[in-house]
C-alpha positions in Angstrom: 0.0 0.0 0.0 1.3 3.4 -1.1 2.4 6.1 1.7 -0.5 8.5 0.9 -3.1 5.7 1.3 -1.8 4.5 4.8 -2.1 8.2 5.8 -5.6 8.0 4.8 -6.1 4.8 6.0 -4.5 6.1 9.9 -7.1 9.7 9.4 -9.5 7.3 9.7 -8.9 5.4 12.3 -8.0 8.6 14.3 -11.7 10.2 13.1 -13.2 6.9 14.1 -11.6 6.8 17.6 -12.8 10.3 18.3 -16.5 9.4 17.5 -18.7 9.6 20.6 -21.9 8.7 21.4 -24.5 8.5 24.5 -27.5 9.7 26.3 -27.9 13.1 27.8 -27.6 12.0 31.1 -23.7 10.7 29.7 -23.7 13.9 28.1 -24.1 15.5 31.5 -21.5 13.6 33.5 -18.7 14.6 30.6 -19.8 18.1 31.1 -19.5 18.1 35.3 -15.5 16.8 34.2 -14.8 19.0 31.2 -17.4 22.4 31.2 -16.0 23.9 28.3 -17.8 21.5 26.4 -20.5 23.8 26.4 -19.3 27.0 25.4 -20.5 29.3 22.8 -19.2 29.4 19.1 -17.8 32.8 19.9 -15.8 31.6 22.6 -14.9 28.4 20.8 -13.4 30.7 17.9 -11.2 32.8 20.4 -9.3 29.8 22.3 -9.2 28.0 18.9 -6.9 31.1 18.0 -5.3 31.8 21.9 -4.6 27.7 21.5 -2.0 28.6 18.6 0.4 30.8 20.9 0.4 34.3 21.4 3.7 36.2 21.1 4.5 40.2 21.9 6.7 42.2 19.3 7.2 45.9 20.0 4.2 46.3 21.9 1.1 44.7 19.1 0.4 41.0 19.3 1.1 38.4 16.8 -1.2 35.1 16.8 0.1 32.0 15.5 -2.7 31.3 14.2 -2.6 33.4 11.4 1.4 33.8 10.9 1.5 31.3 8.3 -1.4 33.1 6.0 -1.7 36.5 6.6 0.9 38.9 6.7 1.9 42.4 8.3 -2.0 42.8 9.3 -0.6 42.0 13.2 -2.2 45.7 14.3 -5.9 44.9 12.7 -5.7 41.4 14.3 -4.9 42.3 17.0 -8.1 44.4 17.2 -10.5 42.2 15.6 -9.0 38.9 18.3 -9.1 41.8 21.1 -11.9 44.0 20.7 -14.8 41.7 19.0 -13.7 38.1 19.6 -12.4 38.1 23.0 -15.7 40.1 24.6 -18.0 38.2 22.3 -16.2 35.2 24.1 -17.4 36.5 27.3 -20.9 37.3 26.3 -20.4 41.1 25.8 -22.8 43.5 23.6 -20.3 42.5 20.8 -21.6 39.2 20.7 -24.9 40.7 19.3 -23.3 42.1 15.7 -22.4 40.9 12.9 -18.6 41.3 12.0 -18.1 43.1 9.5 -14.3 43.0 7.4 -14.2 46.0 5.4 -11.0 46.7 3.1 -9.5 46.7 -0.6 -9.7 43.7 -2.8 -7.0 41.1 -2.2 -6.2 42.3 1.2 -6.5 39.3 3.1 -10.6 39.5 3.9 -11.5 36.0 2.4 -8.5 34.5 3.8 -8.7 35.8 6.8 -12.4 33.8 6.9 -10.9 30.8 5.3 -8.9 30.7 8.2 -11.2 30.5 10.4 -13.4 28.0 9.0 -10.4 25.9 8.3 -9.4 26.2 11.9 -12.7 25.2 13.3 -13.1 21.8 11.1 -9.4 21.0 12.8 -10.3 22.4 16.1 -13.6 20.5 16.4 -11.0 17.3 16.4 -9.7 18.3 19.4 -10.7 17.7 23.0 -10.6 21.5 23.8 -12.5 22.3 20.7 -14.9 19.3 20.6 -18.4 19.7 20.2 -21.5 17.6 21.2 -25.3 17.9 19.2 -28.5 16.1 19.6 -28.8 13.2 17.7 -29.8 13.2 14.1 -30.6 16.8 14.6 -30.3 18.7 11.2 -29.4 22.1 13.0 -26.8 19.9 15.3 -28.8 21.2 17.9 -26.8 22.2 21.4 -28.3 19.4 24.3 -28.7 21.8 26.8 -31.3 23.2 24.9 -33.5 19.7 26.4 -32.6 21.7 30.1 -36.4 23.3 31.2 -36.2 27.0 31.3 -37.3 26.4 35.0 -34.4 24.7 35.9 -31.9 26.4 34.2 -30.9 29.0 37.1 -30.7 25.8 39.4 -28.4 24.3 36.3 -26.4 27.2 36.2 -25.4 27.1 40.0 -24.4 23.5 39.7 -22.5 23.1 36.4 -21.3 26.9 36.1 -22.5 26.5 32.6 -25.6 29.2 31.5 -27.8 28.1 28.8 -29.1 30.4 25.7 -31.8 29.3 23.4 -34.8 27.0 23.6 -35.3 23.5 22.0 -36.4 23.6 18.4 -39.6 22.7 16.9 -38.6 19.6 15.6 -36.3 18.2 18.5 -39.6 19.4 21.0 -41.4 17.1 18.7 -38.9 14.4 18.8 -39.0 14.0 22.4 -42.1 13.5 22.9 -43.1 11.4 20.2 -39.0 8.9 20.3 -38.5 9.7 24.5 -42.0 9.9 25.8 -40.2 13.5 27.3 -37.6 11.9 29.4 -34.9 14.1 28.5 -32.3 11.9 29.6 -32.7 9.1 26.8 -32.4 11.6 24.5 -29.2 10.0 21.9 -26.3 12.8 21.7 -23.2 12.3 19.7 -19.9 14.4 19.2 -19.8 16.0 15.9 -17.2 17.6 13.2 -17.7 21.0 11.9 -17.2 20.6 8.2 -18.1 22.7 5.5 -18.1 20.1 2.5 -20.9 18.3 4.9 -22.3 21.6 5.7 -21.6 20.9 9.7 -21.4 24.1 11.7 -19.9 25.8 8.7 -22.2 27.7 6.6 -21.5 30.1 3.2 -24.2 32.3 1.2 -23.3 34.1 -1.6 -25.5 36.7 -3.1 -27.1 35.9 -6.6 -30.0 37.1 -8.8 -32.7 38.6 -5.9 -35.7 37.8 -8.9 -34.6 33.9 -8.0 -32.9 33.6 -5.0 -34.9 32.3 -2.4 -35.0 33.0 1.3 -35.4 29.1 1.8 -31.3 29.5 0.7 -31.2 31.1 4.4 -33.5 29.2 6.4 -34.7 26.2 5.1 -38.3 25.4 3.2 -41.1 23.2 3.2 -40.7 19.6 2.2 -43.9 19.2 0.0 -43.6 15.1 -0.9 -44.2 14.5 2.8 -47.3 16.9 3.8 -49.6 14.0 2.8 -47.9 12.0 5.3 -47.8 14.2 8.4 -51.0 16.1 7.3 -49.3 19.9 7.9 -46.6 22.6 7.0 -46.4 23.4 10.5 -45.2 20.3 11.3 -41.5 20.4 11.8 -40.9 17.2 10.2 -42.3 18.5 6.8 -39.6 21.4 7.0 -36.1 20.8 5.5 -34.3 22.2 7.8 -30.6 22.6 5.7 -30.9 26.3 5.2 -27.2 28.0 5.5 -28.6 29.4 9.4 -29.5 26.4 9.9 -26.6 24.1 9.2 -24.3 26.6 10.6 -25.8 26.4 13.9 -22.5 26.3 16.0 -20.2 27.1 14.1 -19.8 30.2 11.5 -21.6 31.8 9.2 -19.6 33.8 6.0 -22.0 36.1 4.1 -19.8 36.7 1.0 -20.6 40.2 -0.6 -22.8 40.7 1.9 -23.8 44.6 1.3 -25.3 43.2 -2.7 -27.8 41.2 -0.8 -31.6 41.8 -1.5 -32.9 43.5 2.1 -35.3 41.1 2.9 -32.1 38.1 3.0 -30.6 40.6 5.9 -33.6 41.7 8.0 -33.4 37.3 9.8 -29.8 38.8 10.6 -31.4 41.6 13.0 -32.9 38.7 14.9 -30.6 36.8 14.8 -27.6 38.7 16.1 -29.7 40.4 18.8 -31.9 37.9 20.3 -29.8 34.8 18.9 -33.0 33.1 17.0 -34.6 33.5 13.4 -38.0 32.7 11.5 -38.5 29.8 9.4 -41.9 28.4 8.5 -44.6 28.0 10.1 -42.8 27.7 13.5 -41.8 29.3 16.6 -38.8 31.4 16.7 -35.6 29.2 16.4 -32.8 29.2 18.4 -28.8 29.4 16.5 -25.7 30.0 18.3 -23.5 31.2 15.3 -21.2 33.8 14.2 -21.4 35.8 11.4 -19.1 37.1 9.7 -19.5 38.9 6.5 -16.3 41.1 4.3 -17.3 44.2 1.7 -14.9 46.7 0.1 -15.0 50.3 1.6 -17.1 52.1 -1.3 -20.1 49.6 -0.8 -19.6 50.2 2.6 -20.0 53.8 2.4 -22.8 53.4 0.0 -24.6 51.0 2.8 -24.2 53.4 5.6 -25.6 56.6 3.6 -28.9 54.5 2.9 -31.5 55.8 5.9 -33.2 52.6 5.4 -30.1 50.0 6.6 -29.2 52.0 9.9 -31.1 48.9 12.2 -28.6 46.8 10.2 -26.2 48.9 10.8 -26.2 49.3 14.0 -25.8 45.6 14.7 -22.7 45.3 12.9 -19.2 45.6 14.4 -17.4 47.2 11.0 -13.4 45.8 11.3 -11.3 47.5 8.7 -9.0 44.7 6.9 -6.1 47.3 5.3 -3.4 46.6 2.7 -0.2 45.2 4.6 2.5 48.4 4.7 5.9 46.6 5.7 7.8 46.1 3.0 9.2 42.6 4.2 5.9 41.0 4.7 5.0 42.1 2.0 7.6 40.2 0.1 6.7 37.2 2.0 3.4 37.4 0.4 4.7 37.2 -3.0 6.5 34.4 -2.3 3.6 33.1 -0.5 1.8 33.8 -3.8 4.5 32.0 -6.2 4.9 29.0 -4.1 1.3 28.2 -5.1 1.3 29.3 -8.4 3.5 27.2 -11.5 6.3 29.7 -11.5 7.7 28.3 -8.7 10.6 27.0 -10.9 11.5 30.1 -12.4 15.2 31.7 -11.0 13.9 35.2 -9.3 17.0 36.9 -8.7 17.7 38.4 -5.4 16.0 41.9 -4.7 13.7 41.2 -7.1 10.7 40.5 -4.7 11.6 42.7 -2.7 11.8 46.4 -5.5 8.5 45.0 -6.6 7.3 45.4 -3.4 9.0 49.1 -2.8 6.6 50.2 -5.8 3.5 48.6 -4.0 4.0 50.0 -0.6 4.4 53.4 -1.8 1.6 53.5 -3.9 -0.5 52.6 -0.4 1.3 55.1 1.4 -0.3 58.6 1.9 2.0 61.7 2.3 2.8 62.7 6.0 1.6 65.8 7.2 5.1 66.3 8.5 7.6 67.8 5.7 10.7 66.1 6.8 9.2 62.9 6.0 9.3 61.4 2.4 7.4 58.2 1.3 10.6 56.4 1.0 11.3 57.2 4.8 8.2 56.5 5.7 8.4 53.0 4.0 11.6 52.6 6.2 10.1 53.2 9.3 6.9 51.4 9.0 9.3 48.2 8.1 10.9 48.7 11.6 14.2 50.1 10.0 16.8 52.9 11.4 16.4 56.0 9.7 18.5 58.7 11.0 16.6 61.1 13.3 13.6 59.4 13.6 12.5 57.3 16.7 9.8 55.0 17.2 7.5 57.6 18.9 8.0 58.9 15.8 6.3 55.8 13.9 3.4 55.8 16.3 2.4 59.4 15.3 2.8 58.5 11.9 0.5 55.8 12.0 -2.0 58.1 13.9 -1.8 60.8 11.2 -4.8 58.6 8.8 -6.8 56.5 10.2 -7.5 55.0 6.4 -4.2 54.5 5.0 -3.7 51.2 3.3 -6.9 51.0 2.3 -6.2 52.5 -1.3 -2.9 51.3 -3.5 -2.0 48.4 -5.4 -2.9 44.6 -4.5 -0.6 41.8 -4.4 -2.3 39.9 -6.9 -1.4 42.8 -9.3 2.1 42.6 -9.0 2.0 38.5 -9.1 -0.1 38.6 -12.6 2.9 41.0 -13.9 5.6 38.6 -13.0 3.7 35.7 -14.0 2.7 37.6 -17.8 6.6 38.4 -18.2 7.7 34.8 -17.7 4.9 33.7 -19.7 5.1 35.5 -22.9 9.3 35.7 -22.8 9.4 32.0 -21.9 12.1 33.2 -19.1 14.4 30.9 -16.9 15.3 33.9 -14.8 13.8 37.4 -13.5 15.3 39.9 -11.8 14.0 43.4 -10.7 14.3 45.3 -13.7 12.2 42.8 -15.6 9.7 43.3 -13.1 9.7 46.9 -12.6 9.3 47.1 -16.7 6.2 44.5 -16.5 4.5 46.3 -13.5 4.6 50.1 -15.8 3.6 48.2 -19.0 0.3 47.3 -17.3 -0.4 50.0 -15.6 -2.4 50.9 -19.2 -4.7 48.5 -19.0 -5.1 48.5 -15.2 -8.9 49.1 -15.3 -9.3 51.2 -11.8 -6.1 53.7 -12.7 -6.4 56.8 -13.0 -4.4 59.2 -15.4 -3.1 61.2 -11.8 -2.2 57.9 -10.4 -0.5 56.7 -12.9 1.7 60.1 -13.1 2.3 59.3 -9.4 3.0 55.4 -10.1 5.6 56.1 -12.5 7.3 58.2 -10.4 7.0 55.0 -7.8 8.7 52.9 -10.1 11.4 55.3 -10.6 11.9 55.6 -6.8 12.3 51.9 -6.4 14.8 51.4 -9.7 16.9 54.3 -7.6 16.9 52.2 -4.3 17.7 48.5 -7.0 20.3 50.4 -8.7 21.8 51.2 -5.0 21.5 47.7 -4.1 23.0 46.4 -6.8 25.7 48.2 -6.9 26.6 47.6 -2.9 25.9 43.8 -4.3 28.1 43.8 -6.5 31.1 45.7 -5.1 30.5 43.6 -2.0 31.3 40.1 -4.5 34.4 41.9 -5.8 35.8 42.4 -1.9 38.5 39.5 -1.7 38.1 38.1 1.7 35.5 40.9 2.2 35.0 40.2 6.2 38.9 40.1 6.6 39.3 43.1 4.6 36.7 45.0 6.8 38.3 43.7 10.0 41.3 44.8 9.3 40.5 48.2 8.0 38.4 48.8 11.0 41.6 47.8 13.4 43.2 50.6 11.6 40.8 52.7 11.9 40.7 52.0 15.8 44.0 52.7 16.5 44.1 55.7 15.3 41.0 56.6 17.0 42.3 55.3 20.4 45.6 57.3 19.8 43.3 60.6 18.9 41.2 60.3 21.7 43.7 59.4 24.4 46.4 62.4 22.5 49.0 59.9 21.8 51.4 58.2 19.1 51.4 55.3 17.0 54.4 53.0 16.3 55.1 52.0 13.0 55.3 48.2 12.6 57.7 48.4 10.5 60.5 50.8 11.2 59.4 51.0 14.7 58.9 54.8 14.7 56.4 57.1 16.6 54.0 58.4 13.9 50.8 60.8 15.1 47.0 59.6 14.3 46.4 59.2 10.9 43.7 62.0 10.2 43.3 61.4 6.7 42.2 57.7 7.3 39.9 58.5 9.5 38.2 61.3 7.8 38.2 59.1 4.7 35.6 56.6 6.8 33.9 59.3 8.5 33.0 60.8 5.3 30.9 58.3 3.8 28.7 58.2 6.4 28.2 62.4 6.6 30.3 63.0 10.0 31.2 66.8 9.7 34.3 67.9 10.5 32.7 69.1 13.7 30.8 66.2 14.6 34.2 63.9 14.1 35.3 64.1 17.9 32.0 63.0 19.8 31.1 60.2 17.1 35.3 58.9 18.2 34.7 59.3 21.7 31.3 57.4 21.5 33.4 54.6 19.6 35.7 54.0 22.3 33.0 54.4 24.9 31.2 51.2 23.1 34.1 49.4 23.0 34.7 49.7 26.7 30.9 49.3 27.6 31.6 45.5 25.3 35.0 45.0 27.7 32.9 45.6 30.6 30.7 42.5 29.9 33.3 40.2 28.1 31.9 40.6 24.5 34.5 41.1 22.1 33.5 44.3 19.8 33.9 43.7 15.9 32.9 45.3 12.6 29.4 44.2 12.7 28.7 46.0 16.7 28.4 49.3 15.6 26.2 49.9 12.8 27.1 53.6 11.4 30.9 52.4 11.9 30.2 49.1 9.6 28.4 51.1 7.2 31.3 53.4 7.2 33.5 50.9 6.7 31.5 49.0 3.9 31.4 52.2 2.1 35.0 53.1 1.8 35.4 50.0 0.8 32.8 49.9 -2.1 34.8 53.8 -3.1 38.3 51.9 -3.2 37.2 49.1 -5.3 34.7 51.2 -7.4 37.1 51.7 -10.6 38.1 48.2 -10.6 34.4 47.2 -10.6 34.0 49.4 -13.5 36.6 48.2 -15.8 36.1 44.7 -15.3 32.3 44.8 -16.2 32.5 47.2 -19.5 35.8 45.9 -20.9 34.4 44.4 -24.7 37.5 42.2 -24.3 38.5 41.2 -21.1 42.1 40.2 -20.3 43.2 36.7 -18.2 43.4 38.7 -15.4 40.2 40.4 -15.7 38.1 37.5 -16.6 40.0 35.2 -14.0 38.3 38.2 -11.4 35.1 38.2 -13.2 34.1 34.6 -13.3 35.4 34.8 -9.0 32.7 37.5 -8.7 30.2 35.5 -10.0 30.5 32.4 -8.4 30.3 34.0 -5.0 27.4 35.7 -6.5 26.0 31.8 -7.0 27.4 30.8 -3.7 27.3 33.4 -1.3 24.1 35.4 -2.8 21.8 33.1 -4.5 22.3 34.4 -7.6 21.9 31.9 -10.5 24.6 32.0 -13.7 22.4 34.0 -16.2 20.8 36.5 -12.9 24.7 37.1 -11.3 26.2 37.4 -15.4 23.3 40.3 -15.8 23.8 42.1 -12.7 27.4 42.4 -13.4 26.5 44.4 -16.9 23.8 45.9 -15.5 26.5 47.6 -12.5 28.9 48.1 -14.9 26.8 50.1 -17.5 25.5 51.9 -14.1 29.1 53.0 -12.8 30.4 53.9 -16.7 27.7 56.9 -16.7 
């Protein structure tokens, strides 16, 4: 038997051992050990997600169980987990709305739901998430519902468990006519929430209103069997497999939920506030449900300045669902994106990922109020990066300045449909970020929701991030051509020490060579300083500071190097790059390369291949890319 079938062949086995059936009265003594049983599908949704592992990264919340999925949303999770699922959990007001995920197409809203309905069906196959239903009840009906409303304070006191909703019409029915009313007999089994077998997961989309029918919602009338119980008020002549119904439990998704015909969203009113809806000919039935419904923010807007939907408005909890504005996590969504997709294959050089994604942050970026701060920096500092006179109060404002940003820009589909078109129609091996950048301004024409002002503004976007590739690139590049880059860095930031020490402290070097006193070498040092922009002023505190971290490392035993200062290694890196910039250039424009030069060139790129992850063709066209860049 092959590997895949055993697997299939253990699932179930496992399913089978987790099957559970037994009288109420069984029911009853499983929920005196384990009370949780019981708990609402609000509060089954929260610990699914607390369950996953919380962690805390510069003061917002990140939950494991959306890390893998959904990225750079950790602020607006944090508030939908916090401020709708964690009260509804506790049976707060938010428990009576509808949530409501309002943000720009392909920003995570449907997979955010996915999520959860995905989590559930493997949550109910645990013991913290299981849950237990009436026997052959189509609505998977909860079995307190069987507890008399009499006794149900006395119930409370005992188990610590509170009961919501009254038995349904066609379970009342059942036990009287299949338990002569002794509540106790009644069967209960443990049940799997499973949207393919529409188990405490429920979808409706909207379609035609002329012929979609409300039964979609709650269930009809089953006419073949009227002759044989004589009624449409009896519940067994009712087909109850309505999307309410079946989600009973679980969750609910109302896809598009603002193009629904009104009379599909007035059973919502109900059934958020009071926890029951109409169907039939019957009595008000009971549904413990979330429901969760996404929109995008112009038919929001549209919604809310209709007089007619404020009730329905009202009972919503509206959770905005922006576009993700950290540049890193937003390259992890591309290669989310092309690990799924059948471009996988294809060599994307590095950077490439990560420029495209430069051009799509900024476009969702607004212009700060403040006039020291560019969109670039900006960028910077919502990715968590240093940027020179900025701290991260400063961020915080930032953020505060629109409460709407991200919710406008381009979507990461957008950029993948670009990559994908340019492999596609140039049957390419490899991309890199100019191939990229070119594909994402060619379709900006046919982009259907572009205007002629964004596009002006777009352009300029791509322009921005080809400045910030051609910078890469270059430091890429320069960095291959280093020979024993590390060792020559450690050795011209010795140098560099020693003279600082000798400055500092007013005293001589010694050759090491003739032996001779020789004073601090001030052209050196300036020569470091420089590149970073230390004025001639500044020189002496930034030296000082130096030796003041290398004492602070002493102190504690750590051994200071070339990477423990940043602005130093940067300084460092730099001069470097200037020394070995005219070498760079020859070697990549020469027509006709000598032994010498070649010998060099074919070095830089393997360790392009090696060290970078370059491949041949990617590492051969960076070099002449570099080169043409440095030769203007």
């Amino acid at each position: 038997m092959s590997d895949i079938l055993k697997k299939v062949q253990e699932y179930r086995t496992t399913q089978n051992a987790l099957k559970w059936e037994g009288t109420f009265a069984e029911y009853l003594e499983l929920l005196k050990e384990k009370p949780y049983l019981a708990q609402s599908a609000h509060s089954r949704i929260y610990q699914m997600i607390r369950d996953e592992g919380i962690e805390e990264e510069d003061g917002v919340r990140k939950y494991k169980f959306f890390s893998d999925e959904l990225f750079g949303l950790e602020e607006a999770l944090e508030k939908l987990v916090e401020e709708y699922f964690h009260p509804a959990a506790k049976r707060l007001d938010v428990k009576k709305r509808i949530l409501l995920l309002m943000g720009p197409v392909s920003g995570g809203k449907s997979t955010l739901v996915t999520l959860l309905k995905r989590g559930l069906e493997k949550y109910t196959l645990t013991d913290k998430g299981a849950v237990y239903a009436i026997k052959g009840c189509p609505m998977h009906e909860n079995p307190l519902h069987l507890i008399p409303q009499h006794l149900r304070p006395e119930f409370e006191k005992e188990y610590g468990i509170r009961i919501e909703g009254s038995l349904s019409p066609l379970n009342r029915l059942r036990l009287e006519e299949d338990y002569d009313g002794n509540i106790e007999d009644v069967k209960v089994e443990r049940i799997f929430f499973n949207e393919d077998n529409r188990v405490g997961i429920g979808t409706f989309s909207p379609s035609d209103p002329k012929s979609q029918d409300i039964a979609d919602l709650t269930g009809s009338i089953d006419f073949s069997t009227i002759a044989t119980y004589g009624s449409e008020s009896d519940p067994r002549a009712y087909r109850f497999d309505g999307e309410l119904n079946k989600a009973n439990r679980g969750i609910m998704e109302f896809q598009e939920m603002l193009k629904c015909d009104e009379k599909f969203l007035w059973h919502l009113l109900s059934l958020t506030q009071e926890g029951n809806f109409k169907a039939g000919r019957f009595a008000l039935i009971s549904a413990d449900e979330m429901i969760v419904a996404h929109t995008n923010e112009s038919e929001y807007r549209s919604f809310i300045s209709n007089k007619k939907n404020e009730a329905l408005h009202s009972r919503m909890i509206v959770m905005p669902v922006p576009y993700n504005l950290k540049l890193d996590q937003e390259e992890r969504i591309y290669q989310k994106m092309i690990e799924e997709s059948d471009i996988k294959d294809v060599h994307i050089a590095p950077h490439t990922l990560k420029i495209a994604a430069m051009f799509t942050i900024l476009t969702r970026l607004k212009e700060s109020k403040q006039s020291n701060v560019s969109l670039l920096k900006k960028m910077y500092l919502y990715n968590g990066m240093a940027v020179e006179g900025f701290s991260e109060q400063d961020v915080s404002a930032l953020k505060k300045e629109y409460s709407d940003e991200g919710m406008s820009g381009i979507d990461p589909r957008y950029v993948i449909n670009r990559i994908s078109s340019t492999i596609i129609r140039k049957e390419m091996k490899a991309i890199n970020a100019l191939d990229v950048l070119r594909s994402l301004k060619d379709g900006l024409d046919d982009h259907p929701s572009i205007t002629k002002e964004q596009k002006e503004d777009y352009l300029d976007f791509i322009s921005t991030a080809r400045k910030e590739y051609d910078d890469l690139a270059k430091k890429e590049v320069q960095k291959a051509f280093v020979y024993s880059y590390e060792e020559s860095a450690k050795t011209l930031m010795d140098n560099y020490l020693d003279n600082v020490e000798a400055f500092c402290n007013k005293t001589k070097l010694q050759d090491p060579l003739t032996g001779e006193e020789m004073h601090p070498d001030e052209k050196l040092m300036r020569s470091i300083e420089e590149q970073i922009g230390i004025s001639e002023n500044a020189k002496k505190p930034f030296r000082e500071e130096i030796l003041i971290r290398i004492s602070a490392y002493a102190r504690k035993g750590k051994k200071f190097d070339y990477q423990s200062h940043e602005r130093l290694r940067e300084a460092i890196q730099k001069k470097l790059f200037a020394d070995l910039k005219d070498v760079v250039k020859i070697t990549t424009s020469t027509k006709t390369p000598d032994e010498q030069q070649l010998k060099k060139m074919n070095e830089v790129v393997a360790t392009l291949v090696e060290e970078y992850g370059y491949n041949t063709q990617s590492a051969n066209d960076l070099l002449r890319y570099v080169g043409s860049l440095l030769n203007r």
